[in-house]
C-alpha positions in Angstrom: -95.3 -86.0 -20.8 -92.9 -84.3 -22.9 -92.2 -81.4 -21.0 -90.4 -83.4 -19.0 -88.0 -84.0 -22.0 -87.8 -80.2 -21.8 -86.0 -80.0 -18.5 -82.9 -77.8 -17.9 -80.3 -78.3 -14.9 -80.3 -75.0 -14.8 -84.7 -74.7 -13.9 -84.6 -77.8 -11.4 -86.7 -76.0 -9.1 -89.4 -74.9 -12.2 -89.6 -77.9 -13.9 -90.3 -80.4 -11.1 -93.9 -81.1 -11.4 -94.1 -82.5 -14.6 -90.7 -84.6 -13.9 -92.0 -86.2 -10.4 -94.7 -87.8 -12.2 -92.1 -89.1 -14.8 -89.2 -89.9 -12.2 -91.6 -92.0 -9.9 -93.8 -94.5 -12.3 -91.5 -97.6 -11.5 -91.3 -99.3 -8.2 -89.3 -98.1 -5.5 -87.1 -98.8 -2.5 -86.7 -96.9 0.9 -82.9 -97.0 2.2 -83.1 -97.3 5.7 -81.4 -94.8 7.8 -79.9 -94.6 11.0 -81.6 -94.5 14.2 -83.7 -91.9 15.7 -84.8 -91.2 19.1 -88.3 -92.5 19.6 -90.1 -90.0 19.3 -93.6 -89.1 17.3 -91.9 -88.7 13.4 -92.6 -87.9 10.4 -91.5 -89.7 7.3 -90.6 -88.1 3.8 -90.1 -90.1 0.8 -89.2 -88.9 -2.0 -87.2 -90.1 -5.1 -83.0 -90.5 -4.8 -82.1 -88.4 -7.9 -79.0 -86.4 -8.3 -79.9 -83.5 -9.9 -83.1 -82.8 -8.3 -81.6 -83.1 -4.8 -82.2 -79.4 -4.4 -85.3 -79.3 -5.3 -86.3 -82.0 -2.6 -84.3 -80.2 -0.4 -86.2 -76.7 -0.2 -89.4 -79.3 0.2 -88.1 -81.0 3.1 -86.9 -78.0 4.5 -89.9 -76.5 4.0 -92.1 -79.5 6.1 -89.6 -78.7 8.8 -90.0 -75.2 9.1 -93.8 -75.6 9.8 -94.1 -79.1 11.5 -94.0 -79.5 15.1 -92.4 -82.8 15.4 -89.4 -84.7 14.5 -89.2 -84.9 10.2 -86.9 -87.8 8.9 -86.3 -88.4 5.6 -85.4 -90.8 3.4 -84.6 -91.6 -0.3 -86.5 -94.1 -2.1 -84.0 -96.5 -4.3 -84.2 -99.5 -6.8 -85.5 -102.1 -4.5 -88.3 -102.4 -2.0 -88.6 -104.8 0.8 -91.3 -104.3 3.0 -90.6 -106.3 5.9 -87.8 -104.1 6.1 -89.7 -100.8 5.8 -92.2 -102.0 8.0 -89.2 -102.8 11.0 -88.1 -99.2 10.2 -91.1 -97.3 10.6 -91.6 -99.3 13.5 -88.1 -98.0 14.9 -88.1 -94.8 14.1 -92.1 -94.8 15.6 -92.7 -92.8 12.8 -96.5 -91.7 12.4 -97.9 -89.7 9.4 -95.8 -90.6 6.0 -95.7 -88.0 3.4 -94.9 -89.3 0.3 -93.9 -87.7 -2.6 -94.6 -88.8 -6.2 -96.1 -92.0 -7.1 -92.7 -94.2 -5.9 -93.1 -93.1 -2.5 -97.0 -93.6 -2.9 -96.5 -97.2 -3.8 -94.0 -97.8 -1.2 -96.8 -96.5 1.4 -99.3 -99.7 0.3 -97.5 -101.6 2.6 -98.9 -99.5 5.8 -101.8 -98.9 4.3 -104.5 -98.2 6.9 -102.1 -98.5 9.2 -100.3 -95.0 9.3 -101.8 -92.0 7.4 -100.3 -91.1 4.3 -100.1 -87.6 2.8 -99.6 -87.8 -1.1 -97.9 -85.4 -3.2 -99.1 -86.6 -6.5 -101.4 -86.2 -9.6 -103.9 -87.7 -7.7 -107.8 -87.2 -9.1 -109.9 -86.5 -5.9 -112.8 -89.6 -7.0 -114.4 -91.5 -5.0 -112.2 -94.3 -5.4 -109.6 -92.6 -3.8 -111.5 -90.0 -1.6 -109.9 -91.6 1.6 -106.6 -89.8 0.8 -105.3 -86.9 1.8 -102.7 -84.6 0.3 -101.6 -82.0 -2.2 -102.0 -82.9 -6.0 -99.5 -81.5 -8.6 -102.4 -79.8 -10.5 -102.3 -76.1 -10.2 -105.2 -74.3 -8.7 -107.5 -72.3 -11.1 -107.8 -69.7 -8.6 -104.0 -68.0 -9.0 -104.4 -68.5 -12.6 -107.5 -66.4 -13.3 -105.4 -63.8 -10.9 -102.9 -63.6 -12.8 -105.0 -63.3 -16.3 -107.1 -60.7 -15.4 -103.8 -58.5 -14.2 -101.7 -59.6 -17.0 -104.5 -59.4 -19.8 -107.1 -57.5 -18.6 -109.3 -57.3 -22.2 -110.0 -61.2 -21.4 -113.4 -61.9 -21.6 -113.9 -65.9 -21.9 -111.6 -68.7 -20.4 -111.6 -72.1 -23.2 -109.9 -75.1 -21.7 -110.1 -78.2 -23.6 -110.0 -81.1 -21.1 -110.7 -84.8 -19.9 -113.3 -85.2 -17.4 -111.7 -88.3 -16.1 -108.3 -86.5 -15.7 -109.4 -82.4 -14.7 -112.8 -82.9 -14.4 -112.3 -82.2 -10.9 -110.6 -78.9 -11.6 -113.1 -77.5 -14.0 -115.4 -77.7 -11.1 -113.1 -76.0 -8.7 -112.4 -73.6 -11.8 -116.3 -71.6 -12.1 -116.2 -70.4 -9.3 -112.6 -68.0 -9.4 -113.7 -67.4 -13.4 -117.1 -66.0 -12.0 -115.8 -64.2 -9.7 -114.1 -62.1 -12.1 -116.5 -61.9 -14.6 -115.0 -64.8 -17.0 -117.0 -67.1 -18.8 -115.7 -70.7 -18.5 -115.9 -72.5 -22.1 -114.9 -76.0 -21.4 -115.1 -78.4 -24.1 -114.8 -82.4 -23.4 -111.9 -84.5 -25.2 -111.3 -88.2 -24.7 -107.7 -88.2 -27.2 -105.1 -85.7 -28.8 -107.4 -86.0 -31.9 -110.9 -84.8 -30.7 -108.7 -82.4 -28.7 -106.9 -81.2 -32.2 -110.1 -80.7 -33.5 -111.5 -78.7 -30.8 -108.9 -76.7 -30.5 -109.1 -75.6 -34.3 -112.7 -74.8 -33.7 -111.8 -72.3 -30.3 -108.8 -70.9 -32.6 -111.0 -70.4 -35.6 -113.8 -68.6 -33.2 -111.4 -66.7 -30.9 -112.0 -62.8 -30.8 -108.7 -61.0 -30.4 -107.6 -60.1 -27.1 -111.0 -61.0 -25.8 -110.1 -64.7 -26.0 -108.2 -66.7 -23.5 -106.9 -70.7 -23.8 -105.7 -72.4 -20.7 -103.3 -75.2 -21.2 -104.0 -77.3 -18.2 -102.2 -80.4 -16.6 -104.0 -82.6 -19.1 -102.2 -85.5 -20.5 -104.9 -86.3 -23.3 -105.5 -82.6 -24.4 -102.4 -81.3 -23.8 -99.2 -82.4 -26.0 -95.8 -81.0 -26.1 -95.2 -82.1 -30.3 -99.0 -81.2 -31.5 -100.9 -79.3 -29.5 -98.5 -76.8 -28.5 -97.0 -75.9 -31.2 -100.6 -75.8 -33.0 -101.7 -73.3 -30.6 -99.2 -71.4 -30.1 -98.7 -70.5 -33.9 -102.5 -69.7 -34.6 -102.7 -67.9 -31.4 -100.1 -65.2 -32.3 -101.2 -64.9 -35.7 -104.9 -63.9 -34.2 -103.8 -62.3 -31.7 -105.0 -64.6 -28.6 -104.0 -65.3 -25.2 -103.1 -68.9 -24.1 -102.1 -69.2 -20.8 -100.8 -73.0 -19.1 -100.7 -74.6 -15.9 -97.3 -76.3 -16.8 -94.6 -74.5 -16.0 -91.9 -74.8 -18.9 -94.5 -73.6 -21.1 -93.9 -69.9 -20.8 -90.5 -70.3 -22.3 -92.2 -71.9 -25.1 -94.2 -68.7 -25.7 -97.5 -69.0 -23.6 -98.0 -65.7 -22.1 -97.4 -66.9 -18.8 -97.8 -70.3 -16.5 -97.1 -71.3 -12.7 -95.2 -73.9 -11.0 -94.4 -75.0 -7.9 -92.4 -72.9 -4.8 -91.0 -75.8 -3.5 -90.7 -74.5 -0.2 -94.1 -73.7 0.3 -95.0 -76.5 -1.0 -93.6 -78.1 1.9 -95.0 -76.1 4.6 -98.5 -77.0 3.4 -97.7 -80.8 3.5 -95.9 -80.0 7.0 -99.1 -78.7 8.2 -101.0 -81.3 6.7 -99.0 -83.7 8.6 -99.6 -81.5 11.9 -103.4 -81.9 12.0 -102.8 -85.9 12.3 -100.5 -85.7 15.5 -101.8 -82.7 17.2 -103.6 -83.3 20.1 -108.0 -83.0 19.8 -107.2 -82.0 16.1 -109.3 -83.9 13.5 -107.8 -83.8 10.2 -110.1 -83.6 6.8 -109.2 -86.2 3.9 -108.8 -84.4 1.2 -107.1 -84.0 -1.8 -106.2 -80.3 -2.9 -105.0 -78.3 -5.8 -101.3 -76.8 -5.6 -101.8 -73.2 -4.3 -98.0 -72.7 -3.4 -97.3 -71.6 -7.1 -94.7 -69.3 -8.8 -95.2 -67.7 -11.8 -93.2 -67.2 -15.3 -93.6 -65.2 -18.3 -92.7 -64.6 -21.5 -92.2 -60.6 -22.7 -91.9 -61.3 -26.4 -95.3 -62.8 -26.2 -96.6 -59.9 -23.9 -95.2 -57.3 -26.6 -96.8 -59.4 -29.6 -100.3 -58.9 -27.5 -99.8 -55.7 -26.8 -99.1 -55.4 -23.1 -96.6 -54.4 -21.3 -94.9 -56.0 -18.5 -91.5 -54.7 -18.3 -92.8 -51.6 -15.7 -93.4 -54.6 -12.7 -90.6 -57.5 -14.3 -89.3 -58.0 -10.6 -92.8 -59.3 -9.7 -92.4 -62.5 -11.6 -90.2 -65.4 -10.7 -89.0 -66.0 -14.1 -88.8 -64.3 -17.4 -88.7 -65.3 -20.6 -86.6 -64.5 -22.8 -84.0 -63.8 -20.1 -83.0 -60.3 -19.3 -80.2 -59.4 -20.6 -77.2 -58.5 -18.1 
């Protein structure tokens, strides 16, 4: 949680996953809009705040480019009345809902059943919830384990501290990418920051240079901004190890590299999503999936401490840390 603290105007775009979950934990409200032709719609919601505008923007923007029907959004507020959300879905006949972060998700309860809902959120793929569908804010192991095995090729073993509960699901998804390119997948189980700690210590302590890897996931009880980071990231340079995170901002704080969100693409993928419930004969899965549209980030001191060398192909990452110099 406190990367989102971390967040700079300038990196709207690469700091939005974390600060979605953080924006949208208190209750909403959906301002009405004006009235639409009634026609088969699709409804966005998503949080009204200033300076990430942009970045809901380039996700709305990207829903329209690949839907095939009418997208309207609209900004969820303070205040939430649902007879009057109801009245305007009803209105603007709108059909599938994609909802994004857990503001618009609550707001959705109230059609619940009633109207599909595609969720852009942390959600865990259980049982509990395994009648939704949508896009969770957890990165995909696959483009990860790509990016390791061209960015640190000497990598032998992948160790990810984790709680079942919370990326269980994604160690699952994870064995099969790290087989694929002859990783070995050391997960270890944590239930707090202090097993984790200690675990940690233990993968540090162990780690072969160069031939050991630690992945930072989107883990609230493992991974921690004030301990955990700066724990690793000190013992890993002095040993010479690769850590590499799911969390965006973490690159600048001198993991070797980590992905976030393209926006845009992002948004195509709910958009298409939303296509399979309104096209005709098409029978939509639920199911909740990792975030494949993903950009990635680096950090050169880092790459230079380890040894490689990424300044020959610099243009192939979105960001770079520390920035270039003009």
């Amino acid at each position: 949680m406190a990367v989102f603290e971390q967040c700079l105007k300038k990196f709207h775009r690469f700091f939005i996953v974390p600060v979605l979950i953080s924006i949208c934990l208190a209750g909403g409200v959906i301002t009405p809009a004006p009235a639409q032709p009634a026609t088969d719609a699709i409804a966005v919601l998503y949080p009204d705040i200033l300076q990430f505008k942009e970045v809901f923007s380039d996700i709305i923007r990207g829903i329209e480019s690949s839907s095939r029907h009418k997208v309207i959004p609209y900004a969820v507020t303070n205040e939430f009345n649902q007879d009057e959300f109801l009245s305007w879905i009803h209105a603007l006949n709108i059909k599938v809902i994609i909802a994004i972060g857990n503001t618009g998700t609550k707001a959705t309860e109230a059609v619940k059943g009633k109207i599909p809902v595609i969720n852009n959120t942390f959600l865990v793929p259980n049982n509990e919830n395994g009648h939704i569908s949508g896009i969770s804010l957890a990165v995909d192991p696959a483009p990860l384990f790509n990016h390791l095995v061209s960015l640190a090729p000497g990598v032998k073993r992948i160790n990810v501290v984790y709680n079942p509960e919370i990326s269980g699901w994604l160690i699952e998804i994870a064995r099969l990418p790290a087989k694929k390119h002859g990783l070995e997948l050391i997960a270890y189980e944590a239930v707090d920051l202090k097993s984790a700690a200690r675990l940690y210590s233990k993968i540090l302590e162990q780690g072969i240079p160069h031939e050991d890897a630690i992945w930072l996931p989107q883990d609230k009880t493992t991974v921690n901004d004030n301990v955990i980071l700066p724990m690793v990231l000190k013992e890993a340079w002095d040993r010479s190890l690769v850590v590499f995170s799911s969390i965006g901002a973490h690159a600048k704080n001198g993991v070797l590299f980590s992905l976030y969100p393209n926006n845009y693409k992002l948004g195509r993928s709910l958009g298409d999503m939303a296509n399979g419930y309104l096209d005709i004969n098409s029978k939509p899965l639920l199911r909740i999936e990792p975030l494949k549209d993903i950009q990635i980030a680096v950090n050169i001191r880092t790459a230079e401490h380890l040894g490689l060398d990424l300044r020959k192909n610099i243009n192939r990452f979105d960001l770079v840390f520390p920035a270039p110099k003009e």
